[in-house]
N, CA, C and O of each residue as an XYZ file, in Angstrom:
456
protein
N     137.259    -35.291    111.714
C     138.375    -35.875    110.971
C     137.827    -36.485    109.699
O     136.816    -37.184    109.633
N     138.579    -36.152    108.747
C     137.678    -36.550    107.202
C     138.427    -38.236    106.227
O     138.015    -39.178    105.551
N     140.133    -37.507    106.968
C     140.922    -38.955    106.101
C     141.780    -39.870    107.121
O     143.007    -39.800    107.048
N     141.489    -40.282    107.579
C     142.045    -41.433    108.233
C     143.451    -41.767    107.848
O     143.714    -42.350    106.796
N     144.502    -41.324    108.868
C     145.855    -40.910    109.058
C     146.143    -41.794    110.332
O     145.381    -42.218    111.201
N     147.963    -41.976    110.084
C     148.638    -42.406    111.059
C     148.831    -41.090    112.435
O     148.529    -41.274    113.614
N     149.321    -39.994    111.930
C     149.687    -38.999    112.123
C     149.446    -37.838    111.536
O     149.780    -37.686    110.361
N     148.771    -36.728    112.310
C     148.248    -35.044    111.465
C     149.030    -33.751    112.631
O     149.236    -33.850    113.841
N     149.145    -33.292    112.257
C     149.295    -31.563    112.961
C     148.548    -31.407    113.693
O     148.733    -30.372    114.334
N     147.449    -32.126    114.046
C     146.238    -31.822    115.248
C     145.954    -33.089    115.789
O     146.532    -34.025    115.236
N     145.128    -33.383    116.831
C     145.236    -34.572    117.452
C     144.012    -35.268    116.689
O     143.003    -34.873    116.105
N     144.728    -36.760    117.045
C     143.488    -37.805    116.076
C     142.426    -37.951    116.530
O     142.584    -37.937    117.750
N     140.855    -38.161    116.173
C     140.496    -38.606    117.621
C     139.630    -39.880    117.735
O     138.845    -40.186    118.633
N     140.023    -40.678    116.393
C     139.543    -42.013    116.268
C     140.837    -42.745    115.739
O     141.840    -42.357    115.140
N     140.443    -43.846    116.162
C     141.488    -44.917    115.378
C     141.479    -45.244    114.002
O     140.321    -45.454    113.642
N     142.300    -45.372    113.087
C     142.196    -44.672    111.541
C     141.496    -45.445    111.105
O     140.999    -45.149    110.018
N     141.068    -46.977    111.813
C     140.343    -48.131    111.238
C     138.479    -47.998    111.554
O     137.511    -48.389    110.902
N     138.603    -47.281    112.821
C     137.574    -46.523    112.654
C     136.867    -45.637    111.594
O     135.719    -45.728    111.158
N     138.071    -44.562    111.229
C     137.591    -43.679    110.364
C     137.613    -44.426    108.750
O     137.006    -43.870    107.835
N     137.954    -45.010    108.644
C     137.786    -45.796    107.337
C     136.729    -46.617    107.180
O     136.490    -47.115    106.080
N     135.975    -46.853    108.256
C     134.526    -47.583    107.840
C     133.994    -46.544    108.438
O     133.200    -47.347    107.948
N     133.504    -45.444    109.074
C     132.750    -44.653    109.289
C     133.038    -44.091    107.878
O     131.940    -43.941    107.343
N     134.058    -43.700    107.008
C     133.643    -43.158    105.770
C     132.858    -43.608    104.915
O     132.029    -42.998    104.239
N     133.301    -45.499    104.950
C     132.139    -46.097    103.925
C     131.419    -45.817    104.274
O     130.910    -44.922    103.600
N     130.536    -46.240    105.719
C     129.180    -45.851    105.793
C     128.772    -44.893    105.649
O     127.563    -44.795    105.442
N     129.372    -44.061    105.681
C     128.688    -42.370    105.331
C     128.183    -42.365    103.725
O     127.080    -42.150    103.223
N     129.669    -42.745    103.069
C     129.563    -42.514    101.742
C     128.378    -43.450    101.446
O     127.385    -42.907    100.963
N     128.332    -44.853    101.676
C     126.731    -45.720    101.533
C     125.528    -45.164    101.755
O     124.357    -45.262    101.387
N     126.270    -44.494    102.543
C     124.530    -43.371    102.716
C     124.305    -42.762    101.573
O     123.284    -42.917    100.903
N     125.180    -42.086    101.307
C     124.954    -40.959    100.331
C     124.634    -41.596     99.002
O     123.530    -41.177     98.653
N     124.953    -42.130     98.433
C     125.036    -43.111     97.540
C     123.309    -43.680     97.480
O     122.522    -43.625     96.536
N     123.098    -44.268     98.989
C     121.515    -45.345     98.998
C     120.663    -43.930     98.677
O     119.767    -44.199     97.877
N     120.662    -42.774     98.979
C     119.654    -41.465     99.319
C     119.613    -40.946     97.845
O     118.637    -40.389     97.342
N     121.048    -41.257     97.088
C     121.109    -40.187     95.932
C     121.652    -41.311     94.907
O     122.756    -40.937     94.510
N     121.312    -42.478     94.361
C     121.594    -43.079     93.713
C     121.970    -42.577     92.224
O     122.952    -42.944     91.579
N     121.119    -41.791     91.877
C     121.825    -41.389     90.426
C     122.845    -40.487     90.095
O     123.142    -40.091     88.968
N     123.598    -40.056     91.674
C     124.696    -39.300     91.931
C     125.839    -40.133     91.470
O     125.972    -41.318     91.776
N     126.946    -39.221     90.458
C     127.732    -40.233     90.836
C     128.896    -40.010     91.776
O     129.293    -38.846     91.835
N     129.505    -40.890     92.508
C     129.858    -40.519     93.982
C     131.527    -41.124     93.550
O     131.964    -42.085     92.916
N     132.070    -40.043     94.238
C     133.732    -40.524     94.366
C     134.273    -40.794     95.841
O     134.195    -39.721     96.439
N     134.593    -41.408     96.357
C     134.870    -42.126     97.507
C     136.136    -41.543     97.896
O     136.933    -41.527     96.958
N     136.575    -41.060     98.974
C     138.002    -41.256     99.624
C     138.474    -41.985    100.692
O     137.817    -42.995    100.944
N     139.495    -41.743    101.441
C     139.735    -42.477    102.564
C     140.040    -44.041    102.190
O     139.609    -44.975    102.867
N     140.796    -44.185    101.087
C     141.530    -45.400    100.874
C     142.894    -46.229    101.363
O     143.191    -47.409    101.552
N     143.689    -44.663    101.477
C     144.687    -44.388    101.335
C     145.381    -45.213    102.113
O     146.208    -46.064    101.784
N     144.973    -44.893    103.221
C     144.654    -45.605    104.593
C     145.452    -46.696    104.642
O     146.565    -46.626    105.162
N     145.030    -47.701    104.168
C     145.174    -49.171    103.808
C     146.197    -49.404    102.971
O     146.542    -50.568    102.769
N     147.019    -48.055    102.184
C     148.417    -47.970    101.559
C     148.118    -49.474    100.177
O     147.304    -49.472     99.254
N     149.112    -50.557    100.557
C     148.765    -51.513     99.630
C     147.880    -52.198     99.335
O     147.778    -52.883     98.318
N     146.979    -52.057    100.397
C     145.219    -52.634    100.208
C     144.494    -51.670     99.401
O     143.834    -52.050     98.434
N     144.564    -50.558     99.702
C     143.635    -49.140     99.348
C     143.369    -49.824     98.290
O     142.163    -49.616     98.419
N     143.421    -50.504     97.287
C     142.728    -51.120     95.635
C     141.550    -52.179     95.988
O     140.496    -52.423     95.400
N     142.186    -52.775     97.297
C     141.007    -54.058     97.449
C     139.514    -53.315     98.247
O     138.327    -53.623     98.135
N     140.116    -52.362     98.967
C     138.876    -51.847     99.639
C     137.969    -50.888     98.529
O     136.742    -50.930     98.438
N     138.910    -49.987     97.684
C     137.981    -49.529     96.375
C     137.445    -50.206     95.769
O     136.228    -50.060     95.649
N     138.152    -51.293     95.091
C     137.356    -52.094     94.194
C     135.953    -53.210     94.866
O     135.245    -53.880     94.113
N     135.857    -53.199     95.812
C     135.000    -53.872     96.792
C     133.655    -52.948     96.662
O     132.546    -53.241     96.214
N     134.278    -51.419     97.353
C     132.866    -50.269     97.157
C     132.137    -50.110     95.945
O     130.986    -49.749     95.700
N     133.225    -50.517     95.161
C     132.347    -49.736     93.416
C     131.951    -51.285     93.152
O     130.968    -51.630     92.496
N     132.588    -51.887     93.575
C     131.502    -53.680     93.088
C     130.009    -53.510     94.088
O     128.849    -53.708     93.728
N     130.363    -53.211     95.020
C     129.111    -53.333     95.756
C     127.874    -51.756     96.097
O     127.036    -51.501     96.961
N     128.332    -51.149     95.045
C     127.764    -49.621     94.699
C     127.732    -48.638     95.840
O     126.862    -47.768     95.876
N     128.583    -48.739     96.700
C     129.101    -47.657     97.478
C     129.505    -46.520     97.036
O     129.462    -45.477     97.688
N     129.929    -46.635     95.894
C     130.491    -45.335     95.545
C     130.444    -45.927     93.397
O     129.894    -46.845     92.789
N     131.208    -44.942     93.055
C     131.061    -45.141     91.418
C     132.261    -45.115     90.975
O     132.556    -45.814     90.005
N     133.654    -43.908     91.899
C     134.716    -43.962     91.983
C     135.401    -44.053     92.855
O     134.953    -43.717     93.951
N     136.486    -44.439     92.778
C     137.721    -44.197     94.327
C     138.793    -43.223     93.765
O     139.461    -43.291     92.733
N     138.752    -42.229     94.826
C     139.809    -40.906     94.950
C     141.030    -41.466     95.976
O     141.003    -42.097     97.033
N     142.196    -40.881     95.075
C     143.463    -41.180     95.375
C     144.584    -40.157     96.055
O     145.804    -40.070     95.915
N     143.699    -39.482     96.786
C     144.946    -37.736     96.262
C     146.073    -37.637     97.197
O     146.999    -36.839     97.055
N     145.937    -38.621     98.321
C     147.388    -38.732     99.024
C     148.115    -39.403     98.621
O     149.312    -39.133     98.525
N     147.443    -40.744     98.184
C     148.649    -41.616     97.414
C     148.859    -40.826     96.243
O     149.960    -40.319     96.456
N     148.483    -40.444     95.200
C     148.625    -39.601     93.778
C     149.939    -38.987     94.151
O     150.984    -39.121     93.514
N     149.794    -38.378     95.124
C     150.962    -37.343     95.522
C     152.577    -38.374     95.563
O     153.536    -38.435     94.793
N     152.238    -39.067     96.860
C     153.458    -40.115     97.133
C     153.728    -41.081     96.178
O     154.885    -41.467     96.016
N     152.635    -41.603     95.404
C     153.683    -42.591     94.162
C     152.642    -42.383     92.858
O     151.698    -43.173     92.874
N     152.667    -41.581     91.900
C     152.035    -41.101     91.520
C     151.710    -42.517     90.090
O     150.897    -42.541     89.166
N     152.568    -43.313     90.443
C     151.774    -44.318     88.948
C     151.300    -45.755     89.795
O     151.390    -46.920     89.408
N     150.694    -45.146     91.262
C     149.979    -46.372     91.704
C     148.478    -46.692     90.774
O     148.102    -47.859     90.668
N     147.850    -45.794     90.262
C     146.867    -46.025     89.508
C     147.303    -46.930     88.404
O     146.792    -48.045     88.306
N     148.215    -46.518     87.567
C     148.532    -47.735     86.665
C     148.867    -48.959     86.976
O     148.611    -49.898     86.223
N     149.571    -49.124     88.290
C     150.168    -50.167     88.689
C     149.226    -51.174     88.965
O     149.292    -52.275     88.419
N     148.012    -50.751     90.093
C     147.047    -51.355     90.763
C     146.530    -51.888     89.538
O     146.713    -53.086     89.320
N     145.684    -50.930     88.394
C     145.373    -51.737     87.311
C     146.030    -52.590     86.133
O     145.442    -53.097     85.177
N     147.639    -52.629     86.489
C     147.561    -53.037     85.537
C     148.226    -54.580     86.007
O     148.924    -55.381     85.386
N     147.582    -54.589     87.595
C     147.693    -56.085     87.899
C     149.639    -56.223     88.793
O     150.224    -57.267     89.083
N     150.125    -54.821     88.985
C     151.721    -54.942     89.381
C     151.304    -55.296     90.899
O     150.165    -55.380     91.358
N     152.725    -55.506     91.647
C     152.847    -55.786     93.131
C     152.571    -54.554     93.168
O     152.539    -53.916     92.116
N     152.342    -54.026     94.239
C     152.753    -52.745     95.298
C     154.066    -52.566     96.306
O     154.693    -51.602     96.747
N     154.145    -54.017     96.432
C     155.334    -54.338     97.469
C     156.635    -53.389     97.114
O     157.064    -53.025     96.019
N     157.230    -53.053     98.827
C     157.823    -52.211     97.871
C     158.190    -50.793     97.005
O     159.305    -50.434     96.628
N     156.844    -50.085     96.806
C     156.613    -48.860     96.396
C     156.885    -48.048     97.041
O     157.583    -48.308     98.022
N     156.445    -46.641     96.781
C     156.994    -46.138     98.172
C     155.050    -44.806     97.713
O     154.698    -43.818     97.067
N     154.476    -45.956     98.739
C     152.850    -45.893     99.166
C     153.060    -44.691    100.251
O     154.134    -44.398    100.777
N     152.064    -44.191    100.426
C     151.473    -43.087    101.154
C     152.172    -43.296    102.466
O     152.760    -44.377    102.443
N     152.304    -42.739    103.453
C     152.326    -42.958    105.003
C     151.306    -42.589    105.915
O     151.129    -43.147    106.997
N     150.639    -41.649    105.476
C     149.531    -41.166    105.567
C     150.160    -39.956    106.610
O     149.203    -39.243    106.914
N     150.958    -39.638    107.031
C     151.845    -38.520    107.455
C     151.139    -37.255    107.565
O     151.461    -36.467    108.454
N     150.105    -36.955    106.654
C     149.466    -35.501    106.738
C     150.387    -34.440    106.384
O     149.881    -33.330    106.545
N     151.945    -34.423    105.822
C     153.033    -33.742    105.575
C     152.379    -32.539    104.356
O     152.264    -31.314    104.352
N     151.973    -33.897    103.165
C     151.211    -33.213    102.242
C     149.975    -31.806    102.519
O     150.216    -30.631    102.241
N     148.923    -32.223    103.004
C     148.163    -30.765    103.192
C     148.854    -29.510    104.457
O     148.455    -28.356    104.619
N     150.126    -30.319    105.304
C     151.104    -29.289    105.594
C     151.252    -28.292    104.980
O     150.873    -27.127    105.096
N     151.947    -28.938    104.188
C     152.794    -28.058    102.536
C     151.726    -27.120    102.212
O     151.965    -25.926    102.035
N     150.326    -27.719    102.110
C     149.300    -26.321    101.593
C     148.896    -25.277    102.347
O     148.657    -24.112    102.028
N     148.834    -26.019    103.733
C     147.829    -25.043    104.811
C     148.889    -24.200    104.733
O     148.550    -23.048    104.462
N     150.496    -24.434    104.928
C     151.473    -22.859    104.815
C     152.204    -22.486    103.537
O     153.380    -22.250    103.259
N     150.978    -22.526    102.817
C     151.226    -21.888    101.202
C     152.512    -22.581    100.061
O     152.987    -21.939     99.124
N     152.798    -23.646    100.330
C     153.685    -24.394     99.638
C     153.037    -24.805     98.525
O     151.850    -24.486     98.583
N     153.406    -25.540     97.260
C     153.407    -26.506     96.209
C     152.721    -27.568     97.258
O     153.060    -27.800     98.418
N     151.554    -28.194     96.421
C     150.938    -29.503     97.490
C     152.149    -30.578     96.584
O     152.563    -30.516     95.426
N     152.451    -31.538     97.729
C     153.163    -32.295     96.947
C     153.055    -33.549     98.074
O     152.046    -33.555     98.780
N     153.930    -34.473     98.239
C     154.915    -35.206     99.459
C     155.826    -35.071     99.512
O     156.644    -34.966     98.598
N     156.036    -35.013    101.172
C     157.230    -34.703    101.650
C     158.213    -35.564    101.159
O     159.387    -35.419    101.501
């Protein structure tokens, strides 16, 4: 399992809070081994209105260099501006983490949210 979801098309087989620090640590790995890599992080999403505090935490503490957005991107696509430009989240209409989205691709659809 790669993104840490409420719900997927196949069965889960960690708890999503699990898979969200097994990603940091992975990604910390990769990062401590290959430092002059620069590394984009996923598995934020997760955390819906947090997902900014847990990115901005990794790239302060050099876990990663970026944070990747591509489920939320999909579901509210000006959370990037928002997060930076200091807005609530409250409210939005944030990821669910649903897995609906790579649905749509695995049977040849437009990737989008449902």
């Amino acid at each position: 399992m790669n993104r840490p979801a409420d719900t997927q098309p196949y069965p889960l087989t960690e708890d999503p809070f699990v898979g969200v620090s097994r990603m940091m640590a992975c990604i910390r790995e990769v990062k401590e081994y290959n430092p002059y890599v620069q590394i984009i992080a996923s598995a934020f999403t997760y955390l819906r209105g947090f997902s900014g505090n847990l990115a901005a935490g990794a790239i302060e503490q050099g876990i990663c260099d970026m944070a990747g957005f591509g489920r939320m991107a999909f579901a509210y696509p000006q959370f990037a501006n928002d997060l930076l430009t200091g807005q609530s989240l409250a409210g939005k209409p944030l990821c669910i983490t649903c897995g609906k989205c790579s649905q749509l691709m695995r049977l040849g659809g437009t990737a989008g949210c449902v």
